[in-house]
C-alpha positions in Angstrom: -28.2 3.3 -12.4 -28.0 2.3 -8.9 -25.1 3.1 -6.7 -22.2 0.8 -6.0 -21.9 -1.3 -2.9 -18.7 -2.0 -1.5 -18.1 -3.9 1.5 -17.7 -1.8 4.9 -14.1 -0.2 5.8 -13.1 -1.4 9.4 -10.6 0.7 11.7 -7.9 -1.7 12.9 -6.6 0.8 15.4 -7.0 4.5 16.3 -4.1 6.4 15.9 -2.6 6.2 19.6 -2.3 2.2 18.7 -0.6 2.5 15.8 2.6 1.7 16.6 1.5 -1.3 18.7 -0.4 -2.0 15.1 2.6 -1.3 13.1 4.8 -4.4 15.3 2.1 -6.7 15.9 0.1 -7.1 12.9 1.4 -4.7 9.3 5.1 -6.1 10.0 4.6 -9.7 10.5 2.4 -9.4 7.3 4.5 -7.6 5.4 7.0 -10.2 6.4 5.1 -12.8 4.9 4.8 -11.0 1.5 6.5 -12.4 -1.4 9.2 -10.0 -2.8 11.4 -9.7 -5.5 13.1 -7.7 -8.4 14.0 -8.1 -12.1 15.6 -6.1 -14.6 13.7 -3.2 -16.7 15.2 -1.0 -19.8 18.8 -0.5 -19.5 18.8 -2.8 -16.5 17.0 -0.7 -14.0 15.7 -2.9 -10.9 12.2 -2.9 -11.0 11.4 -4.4 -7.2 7.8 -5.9 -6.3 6.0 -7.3 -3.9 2.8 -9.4 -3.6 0.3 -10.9 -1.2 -1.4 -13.9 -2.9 -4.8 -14.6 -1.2 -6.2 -17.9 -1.3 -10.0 -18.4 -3.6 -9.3 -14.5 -4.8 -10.0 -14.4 -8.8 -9.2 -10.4 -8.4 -6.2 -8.5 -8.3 -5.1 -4.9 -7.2 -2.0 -3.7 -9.0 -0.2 -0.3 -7.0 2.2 1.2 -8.8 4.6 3.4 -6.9 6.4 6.3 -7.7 10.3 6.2 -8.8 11.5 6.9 -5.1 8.5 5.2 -3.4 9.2 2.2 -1.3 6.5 -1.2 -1.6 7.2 -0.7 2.3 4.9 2.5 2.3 2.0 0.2 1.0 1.7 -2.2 3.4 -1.7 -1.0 5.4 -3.2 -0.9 2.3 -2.3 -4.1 1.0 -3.3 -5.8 4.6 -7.0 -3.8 4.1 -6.9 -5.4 0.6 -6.2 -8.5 1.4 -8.7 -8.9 4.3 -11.4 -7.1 2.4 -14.7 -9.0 1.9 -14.7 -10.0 -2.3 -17.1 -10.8 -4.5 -17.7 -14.4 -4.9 -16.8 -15.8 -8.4 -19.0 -14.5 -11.3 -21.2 -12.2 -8.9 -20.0 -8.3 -8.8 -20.1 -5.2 -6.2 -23.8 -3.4 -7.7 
């Protein structure tokens, strides 16, 4: 079975631009995000957030712990979202 190819990881910034990186590119996106909440059992507020990318027939679902902010997420969900996908039908081999 050959091993899986996934498209490269790229470093947006080094760790002395981070919070240069943090106001002028993971804040404005998570700005952008659609966010919102709804009720669970017994009413508990379930909040979410998601980034909807245009021609994407994926999706990555992150669920957080009980007293984990969407907030923490949002590098991750930028790296998703700019990630190189599959086109339709093909797959990472």
């Amino acid at each position: 079975m050959p091993e899986p190819i996934y498209p490269a990881i790229q470093q947006h910034c080094n760790e002395s631009q981070l919070a240069e990186h943090w106001s002028d590119v993971l804040l404005p996106f998570w700005r952008q995000l659609q966010h919102g909440q709804f009720s669970g059992v017994a009413g508990v507020p379930i909040h979410y957030s998601y980034c909807h990318t245009p021609g994407a027939d994926v999706a990555w679902v992150i669920s957080s712990g009980r007293i984990e902010t969407a907030i923490k997420y949002t590098e991750l969900i930028y790296e998703l979202s700019q990630a190189a996908l599959p086109a339709k039908g093909e797959q990472y081999v």
